[in-house]
C-alpha positions in Angstrom: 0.0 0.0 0.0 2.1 3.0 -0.9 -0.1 6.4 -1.5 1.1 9.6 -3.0 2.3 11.8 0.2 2.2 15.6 0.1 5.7 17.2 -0.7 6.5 19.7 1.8 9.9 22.0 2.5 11.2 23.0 5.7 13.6 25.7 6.1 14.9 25.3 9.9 17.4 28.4 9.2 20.7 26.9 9.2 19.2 24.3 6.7 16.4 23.4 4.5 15.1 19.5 4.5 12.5 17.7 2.3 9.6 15.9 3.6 6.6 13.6 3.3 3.5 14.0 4.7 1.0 11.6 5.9 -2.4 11.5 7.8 -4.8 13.7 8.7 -4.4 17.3 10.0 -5.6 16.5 13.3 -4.0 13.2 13.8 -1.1 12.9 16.7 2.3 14.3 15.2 5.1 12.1 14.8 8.3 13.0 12.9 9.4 9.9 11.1 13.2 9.0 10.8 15.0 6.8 8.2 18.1 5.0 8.2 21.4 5.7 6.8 21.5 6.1 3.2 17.7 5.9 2.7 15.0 8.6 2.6 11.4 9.8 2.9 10.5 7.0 1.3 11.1 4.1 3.6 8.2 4.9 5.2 6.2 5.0 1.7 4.3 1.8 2.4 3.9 1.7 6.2 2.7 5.5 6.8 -0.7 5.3 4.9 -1.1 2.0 7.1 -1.2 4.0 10.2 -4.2 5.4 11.5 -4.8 8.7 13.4 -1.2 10.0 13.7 -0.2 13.0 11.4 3.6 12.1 10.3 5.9 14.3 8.6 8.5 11.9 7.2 12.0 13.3 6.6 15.0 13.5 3.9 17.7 13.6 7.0 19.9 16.1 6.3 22.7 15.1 3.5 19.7 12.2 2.0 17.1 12.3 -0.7 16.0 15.6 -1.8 17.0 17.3 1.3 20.1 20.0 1.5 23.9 19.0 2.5 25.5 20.2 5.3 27.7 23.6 4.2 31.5 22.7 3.4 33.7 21.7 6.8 30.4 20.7 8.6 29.7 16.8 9.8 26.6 14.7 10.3 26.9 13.9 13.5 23.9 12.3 15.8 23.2 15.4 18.2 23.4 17.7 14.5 20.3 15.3 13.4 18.9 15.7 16.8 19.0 19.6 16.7 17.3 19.5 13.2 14.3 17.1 14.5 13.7 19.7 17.2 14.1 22.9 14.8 11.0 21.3 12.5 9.1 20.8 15.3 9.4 24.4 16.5 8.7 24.7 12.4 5.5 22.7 12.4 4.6 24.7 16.1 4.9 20.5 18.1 6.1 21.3 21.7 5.2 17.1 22.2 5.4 14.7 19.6 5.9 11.3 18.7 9.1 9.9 17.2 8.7 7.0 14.3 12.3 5.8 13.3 14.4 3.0 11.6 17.8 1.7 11.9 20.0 5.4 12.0 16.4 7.1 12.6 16.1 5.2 15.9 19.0 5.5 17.3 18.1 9.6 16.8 15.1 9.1 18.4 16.3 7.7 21.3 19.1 10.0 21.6 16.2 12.9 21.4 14.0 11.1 23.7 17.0 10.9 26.2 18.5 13.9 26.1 14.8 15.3 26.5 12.1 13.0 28.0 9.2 16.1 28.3 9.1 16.5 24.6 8.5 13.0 23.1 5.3 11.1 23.6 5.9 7.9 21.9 8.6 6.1 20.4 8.5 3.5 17.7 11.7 1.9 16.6 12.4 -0.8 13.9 15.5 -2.4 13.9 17.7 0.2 16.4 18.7 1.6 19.3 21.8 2.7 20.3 25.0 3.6 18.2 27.4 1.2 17.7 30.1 1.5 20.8 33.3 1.8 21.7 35.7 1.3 24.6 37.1 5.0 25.7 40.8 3.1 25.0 39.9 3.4 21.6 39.6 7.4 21.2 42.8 7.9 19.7 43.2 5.7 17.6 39.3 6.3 16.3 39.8 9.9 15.6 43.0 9.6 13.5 40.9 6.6 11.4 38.2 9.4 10.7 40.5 12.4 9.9 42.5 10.0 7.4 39.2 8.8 5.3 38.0 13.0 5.4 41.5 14.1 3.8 40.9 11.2 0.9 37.4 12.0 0.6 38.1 15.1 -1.4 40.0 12.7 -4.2 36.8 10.4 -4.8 33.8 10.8 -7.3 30.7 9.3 -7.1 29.6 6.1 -9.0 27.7 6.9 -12.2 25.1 4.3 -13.6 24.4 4.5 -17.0 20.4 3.6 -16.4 17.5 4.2 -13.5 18.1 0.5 -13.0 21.5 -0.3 -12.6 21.2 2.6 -9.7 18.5 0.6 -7.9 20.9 -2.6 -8.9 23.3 -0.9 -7.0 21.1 0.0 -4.0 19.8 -3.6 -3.7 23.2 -5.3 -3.2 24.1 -2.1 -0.7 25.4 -2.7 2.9 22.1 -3.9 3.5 20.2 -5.7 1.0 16.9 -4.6 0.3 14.4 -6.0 -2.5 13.7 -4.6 -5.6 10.9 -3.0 -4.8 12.4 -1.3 -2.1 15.3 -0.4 -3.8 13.0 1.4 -6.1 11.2 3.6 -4.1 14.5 4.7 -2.3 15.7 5.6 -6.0 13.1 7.5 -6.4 13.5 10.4 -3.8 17.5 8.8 -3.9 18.8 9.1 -7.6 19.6 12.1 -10.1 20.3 12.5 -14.0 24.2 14.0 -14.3 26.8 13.7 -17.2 26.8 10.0 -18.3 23.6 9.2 -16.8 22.3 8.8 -12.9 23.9 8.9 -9.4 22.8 8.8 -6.0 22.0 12.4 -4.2 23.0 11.7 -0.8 26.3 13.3 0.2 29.6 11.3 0.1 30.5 12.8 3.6 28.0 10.3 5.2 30.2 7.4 4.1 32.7 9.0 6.6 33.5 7.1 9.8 32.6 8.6 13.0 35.6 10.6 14.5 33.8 9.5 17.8 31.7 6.9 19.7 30.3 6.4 22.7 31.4 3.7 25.1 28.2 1.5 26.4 27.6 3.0 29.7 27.1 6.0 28.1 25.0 4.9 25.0 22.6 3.1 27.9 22.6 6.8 29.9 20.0 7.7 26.8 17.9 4.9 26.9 17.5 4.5 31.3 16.5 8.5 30.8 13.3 7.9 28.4 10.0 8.3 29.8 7.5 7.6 27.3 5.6 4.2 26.0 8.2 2.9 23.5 7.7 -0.1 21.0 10.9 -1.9 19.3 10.2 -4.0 16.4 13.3 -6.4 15.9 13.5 -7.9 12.5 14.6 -11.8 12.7 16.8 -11.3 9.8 18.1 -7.9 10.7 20.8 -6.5 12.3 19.5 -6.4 16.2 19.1 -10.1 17.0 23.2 -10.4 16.6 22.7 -8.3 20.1 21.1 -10.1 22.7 22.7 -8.7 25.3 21.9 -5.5 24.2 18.0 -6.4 24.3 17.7 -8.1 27.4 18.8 -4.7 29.0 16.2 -2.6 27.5 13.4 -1.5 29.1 10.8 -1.1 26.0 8.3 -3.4 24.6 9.5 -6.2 22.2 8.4 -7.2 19.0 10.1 -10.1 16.7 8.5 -9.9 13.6 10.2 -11.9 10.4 11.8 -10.2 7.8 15.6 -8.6 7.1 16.5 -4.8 8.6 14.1 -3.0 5.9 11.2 -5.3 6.8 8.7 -2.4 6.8 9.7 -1.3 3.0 10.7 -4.8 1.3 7.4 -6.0 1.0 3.9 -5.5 1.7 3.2 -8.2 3.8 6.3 -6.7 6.0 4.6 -3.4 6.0 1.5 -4.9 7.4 2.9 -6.2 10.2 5.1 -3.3 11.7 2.0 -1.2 10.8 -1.0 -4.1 13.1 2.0 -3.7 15.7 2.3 0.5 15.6 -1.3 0.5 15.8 -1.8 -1.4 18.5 1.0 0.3 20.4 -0.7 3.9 19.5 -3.7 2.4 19.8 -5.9 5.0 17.2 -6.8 2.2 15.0 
């Protein structure tokens, strides 16, 4: 089930993002979060699946149709963070609901965290915290980081001579996604240049991060959320190699079947994260 969405702009001053929207005027407002590499579109066939909520559904900044980040600036988690809360001061949402996959949950949770009072409900698919590392492992982290920047400025994007050698390309990605998915991403994802079509998002999100958090302080995030919060885990996705991880959280559980894109591969995956976000908002 994938319905046209309205196209909306937001200028948040330092930036401007792209957006979907979904639902009706008065429904409850979520901001919806994709993962990395992705855009709007992920949530194209689970958001008109969900009833009563009103969801704005974002290009992340450096993604899809939205803006890059100015020359010498980074994408780093608390700079998605601050852009989340600048469109809800846009959109005039003091409290709001947070919808997000894979690097869109682990922003949510990092917003819900950093401030509880502000977030009524979180739905995650497939991802929670940031991948961690031991404070012994600063040094060494940064100088990684710094050396892929400096050999950034000497690479050129990949160039695909059709529409479907791009979503060819897509499909076998770090994380596979089907056909269909890979599709929809390219539509909000790829642009006609010289030779024929590459991908929008900006090479600087292939960077490594110059730093991570070590686990304690990853956890600080999650022990300070307050609201009802509902984690799908996909069977075949990248959370169940964690165990550990999801014993200690204190959220509802779902284990639904399907790989890390479960809500965008297929319908049938849709249909299930949507029966379970219903339930969990419960405006069905």
């Amino acid at each position: 089930m994938t319905r046209v969405a309205e196209e909306i702009r937001l200028s948040l001053g330092h930036i401007e993002l792209a957006a979907h929207l979904f639902g009706p005027a008065d429904g409850l407002p979520v901001i919806a979060l994709h993962g990395w590499l992705d855009n709007a579109n992920s949530f194209a066939r689970l958001a008109p699946r969900l009833a009563g909520l009103r969801i704005v559904a974002l290009d992340l900044a450096g993604h899809g149709c939205s803006e890059h980040r100015p020359i010498g600036a980074s994408y780093h988690l608390a700079d998605y963070v601050h852009d989340v809360l600048r469109v809800a001061a846009q959109l005039g949402w003091t409290r709001f609901a947070l919808l997000g996959h894979s690097l869109g949950a682990v922003i949510s949770v990092q917003l819900a965290g950093a401030l509880p009072e502000r977030v009524s409900h979180l739905a995650l698919i497939d991802g929670v915290v940031p991948p961690t590392a031991s404070e012994h492992e600063a040094a060494e982290r940064l100088g990684m980081a710094l050396q892929a920047q400096l050999r950034l400025d000497g690479k050129r994007k990949s160039v695909y001579s059709t529409l479907e050698q791009g979503v060819q390309a897509r499909m076998k990605g770090m994380v596979a996604v089907s056909h269909e998915a890979a599709e929809l991403l390219a539509q909000r994802g790829l642009m006609p240049v010289a030779g024929g079509y590459s991908w929008r998002s900006d090479s600087r999100l292939t960077l490594p991060s110059p730093v991570r958090l070590n686990p304690a302080q990853a956890m600080a995030f999650v022990q300070r959320i307050q609201c009802p919060t509902c984690l799908v885990v996909a069977e075949q996705g990248m959370l169940v190699r964690h165990a550990s991880l999801l014993e200690q959280l204190p959220f509802e559980q779902v284990t639904l079947p399907g790989g890390h894109h479960l809500h965008l591969n297929d319908e049938q995956g849709a249909a299930l994260v949507a029966d379970c976000f219903n339930r969990f908002f419960g405006l069905a």
